[in-house]
N, C-alpha and C positions, 0 to 999 in steps of 0.2 A: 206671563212668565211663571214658571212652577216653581214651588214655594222649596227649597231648599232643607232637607231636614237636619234638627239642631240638636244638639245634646238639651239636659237640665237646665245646663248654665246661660243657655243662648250659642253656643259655639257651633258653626256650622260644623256636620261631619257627614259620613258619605256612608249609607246604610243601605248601599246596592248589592247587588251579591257579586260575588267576583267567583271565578273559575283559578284553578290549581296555580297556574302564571299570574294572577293577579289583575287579569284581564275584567271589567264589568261587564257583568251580564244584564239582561234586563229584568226590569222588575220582576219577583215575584217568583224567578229561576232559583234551582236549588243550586247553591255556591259550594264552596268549602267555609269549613267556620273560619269564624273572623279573629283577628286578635283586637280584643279591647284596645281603644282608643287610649286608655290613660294606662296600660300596664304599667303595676309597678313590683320589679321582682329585683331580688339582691343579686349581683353581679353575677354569681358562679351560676347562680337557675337561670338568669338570661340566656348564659353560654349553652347551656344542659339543653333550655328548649331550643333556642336557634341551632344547637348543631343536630334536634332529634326531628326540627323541621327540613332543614337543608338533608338529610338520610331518607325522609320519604320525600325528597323532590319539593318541596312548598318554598324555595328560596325568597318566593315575595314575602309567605308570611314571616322566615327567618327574618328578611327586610325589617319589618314591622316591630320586631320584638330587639332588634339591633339597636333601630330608630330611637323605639321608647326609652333603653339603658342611655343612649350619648344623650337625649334629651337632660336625662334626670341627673349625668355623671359630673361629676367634680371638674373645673377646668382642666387639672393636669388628665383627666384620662381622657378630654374629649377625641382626642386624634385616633386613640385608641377605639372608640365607639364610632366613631365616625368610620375611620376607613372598616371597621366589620361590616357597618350597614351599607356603604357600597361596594364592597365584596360582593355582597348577597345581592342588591339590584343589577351586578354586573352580569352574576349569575342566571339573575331573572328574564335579564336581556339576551342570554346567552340560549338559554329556555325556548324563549319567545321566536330565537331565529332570525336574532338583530347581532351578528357579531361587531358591527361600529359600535353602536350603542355597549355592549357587551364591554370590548377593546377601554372605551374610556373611560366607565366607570371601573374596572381591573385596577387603570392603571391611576386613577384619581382614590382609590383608596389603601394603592401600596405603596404611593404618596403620601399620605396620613397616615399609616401603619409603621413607614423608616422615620416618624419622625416621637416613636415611640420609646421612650428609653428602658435598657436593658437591668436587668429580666422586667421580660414586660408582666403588668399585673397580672392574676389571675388562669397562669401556667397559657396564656394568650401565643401559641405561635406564629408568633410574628415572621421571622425570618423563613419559614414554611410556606404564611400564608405568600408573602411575597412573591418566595420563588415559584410557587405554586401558579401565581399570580400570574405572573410573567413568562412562562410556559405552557398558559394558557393562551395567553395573547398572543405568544406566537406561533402557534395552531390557528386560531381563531383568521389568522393574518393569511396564513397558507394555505386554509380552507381546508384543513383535516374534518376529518370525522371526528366528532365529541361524544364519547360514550356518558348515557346519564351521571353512571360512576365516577367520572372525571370532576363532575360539577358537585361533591360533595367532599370538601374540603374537611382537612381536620380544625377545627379553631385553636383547639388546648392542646397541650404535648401530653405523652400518656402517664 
């Protein structure tokens, strides 16, 4: 069995390259950069870079840097980071040409996003992303066409 690669600490982690979707490639293929394992950035630069990764299309790595904020966030904001970072894998699914996949994760994080209370942190549109949300889904349901533009979402109101 091949030896799994580890961080410093001992902690398994996955140092394959992946393509724009988030897809693994095989070894040794040139990827897109990664986003560190441990990001730790303050709330409003999370949103800054997930919304300047979701604008060039990289919604996995938005994923990842979503991930890392609900990781590190205070109890009361996790619904908050949580349904961002399945926004984005929704998106990723959406990407990939998986509308199921797509459909559930939409609608599993704008299910954590109403249960964010108002005004939500961080000028977060919430009630956007939802509707956004859900407009999506029911596209995705009637097999419209999805322009890339479609899949990049505003996070913050202006």
């Amino acid at each position: 069995m091949a030896q799994r690669d580890r961080d410093e600490s001992g902690r398994p982690q996955s140092t394959r390259p992946r393509d724009a979707l988030g897809r693994p490639l095989p070894p040794g293929s040139n990827g897109v950069p990664r986003i560190p394992e441990r990001l730790e950035l303050p709330p409003i630069e999370s949103l800054a870079y997930a919304q300047g990764l979701l604008n060039q299309g990289l919604a996995f790595n938005a994923h990842e840097v979503l991930e890392a904020a609900w990781k590190r966030s205070p109890d009361n904001e996790r619904p908050l980071w949580q349904g961002l970072a399945q926004l984005a894998v929704g998106i990723t699914h959406a990407q990939r040409g998986n509308p199921v996949g797509a459909a559930t994760l939409l609608r599993r994080g704008s299910a954590h996003l109403g249960k964010v209370h108002h005004p939500a942190p961080y000028s977060v549109d919430v009630d956007g992303l939802i509707g956004w949300a859900a407009a999506l889904v029911n596209d995705l349901a009637a097999r419209a066409e999805i322009s890339p533009r479609r899949l990049r979402p505003a996070l913050t109101k202006p």
